[in-house]
C-alpha positions in Angstrom: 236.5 94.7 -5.0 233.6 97.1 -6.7 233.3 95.8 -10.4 233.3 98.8 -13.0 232.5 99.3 -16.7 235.7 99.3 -17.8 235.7 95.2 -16.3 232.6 94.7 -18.3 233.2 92.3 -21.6 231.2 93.7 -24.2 230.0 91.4 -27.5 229.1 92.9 -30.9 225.5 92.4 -31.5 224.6 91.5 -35.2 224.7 94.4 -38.0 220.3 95.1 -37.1 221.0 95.8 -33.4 224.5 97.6 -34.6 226.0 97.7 -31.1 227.3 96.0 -28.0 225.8 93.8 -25.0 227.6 92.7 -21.7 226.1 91.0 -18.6 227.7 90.8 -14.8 226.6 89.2 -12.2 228.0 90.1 -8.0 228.7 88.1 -5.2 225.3 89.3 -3.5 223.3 87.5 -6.4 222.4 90.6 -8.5 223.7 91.5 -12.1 223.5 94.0 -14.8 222.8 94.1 -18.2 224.6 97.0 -20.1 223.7 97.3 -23.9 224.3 100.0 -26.6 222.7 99.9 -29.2 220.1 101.1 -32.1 217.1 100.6 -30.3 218.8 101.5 -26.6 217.8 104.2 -24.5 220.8 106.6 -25.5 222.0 104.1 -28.0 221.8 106.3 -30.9 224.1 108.6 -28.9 226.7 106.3 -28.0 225.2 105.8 -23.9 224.5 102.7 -22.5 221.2 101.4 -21.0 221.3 99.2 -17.7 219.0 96.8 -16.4 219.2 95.0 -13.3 219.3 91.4 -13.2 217.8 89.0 -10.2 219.7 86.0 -8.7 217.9 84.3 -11.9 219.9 86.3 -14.5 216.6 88.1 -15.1 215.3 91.3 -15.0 214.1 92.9 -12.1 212.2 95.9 -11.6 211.8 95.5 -7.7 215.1 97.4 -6.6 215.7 99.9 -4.3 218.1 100.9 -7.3 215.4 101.2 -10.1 211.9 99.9 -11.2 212.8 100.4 -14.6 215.8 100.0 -17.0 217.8 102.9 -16.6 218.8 104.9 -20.4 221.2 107.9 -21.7 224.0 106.5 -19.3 227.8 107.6 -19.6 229.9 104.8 -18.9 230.8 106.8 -15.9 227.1 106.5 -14.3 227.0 102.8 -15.0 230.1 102.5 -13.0 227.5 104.1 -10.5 225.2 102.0 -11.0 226.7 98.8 -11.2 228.0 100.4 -7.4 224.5 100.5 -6.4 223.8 97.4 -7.6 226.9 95.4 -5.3 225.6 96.9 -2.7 222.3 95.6 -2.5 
């Protein structure tokens, strides 16, 4: 079954960061990282920034899905994403 944001558990980051963090990892090895928050890409505007995480639980920038962290996000397009991302 395709994990989606809404399956996502989110924890509050401390009152500098003022937002949220959550981590997932799939069956295939890869993650996410999904944050919101004041220093975010999209943060300030209440969207979510996702980075793709290696086998490690680190970032990875060599991805047919990205070579970057991807900003400005609806949780819709990190559902998307995290789609992308099980299917590598």
């Amino acid at each position: 079954m395709t994990k989606k944001f809404k399956d996502l558990e989110f924890i509050e980051l401390d009152q500098y960061m003022n937002g949220v963090a959550a981590r997932m990892m799939f069956k295939n090895g890869y993650g996410v990282s999904v944050v919101c928050h004041s220093f975010s890409y999209g943060g300030k505007n209440g969207l979510y920034e996702l980075a793709v995480l290696d086998t490690d639980g680190e970032i990875t920038y060599e991805t047919d899905v990205t070579d970057d962290v991807i900003g400005h996000l609806t949780p819709e397009q990190v559902t998307e994403t995290m789609a992308f991302v099980q299917a590598l």
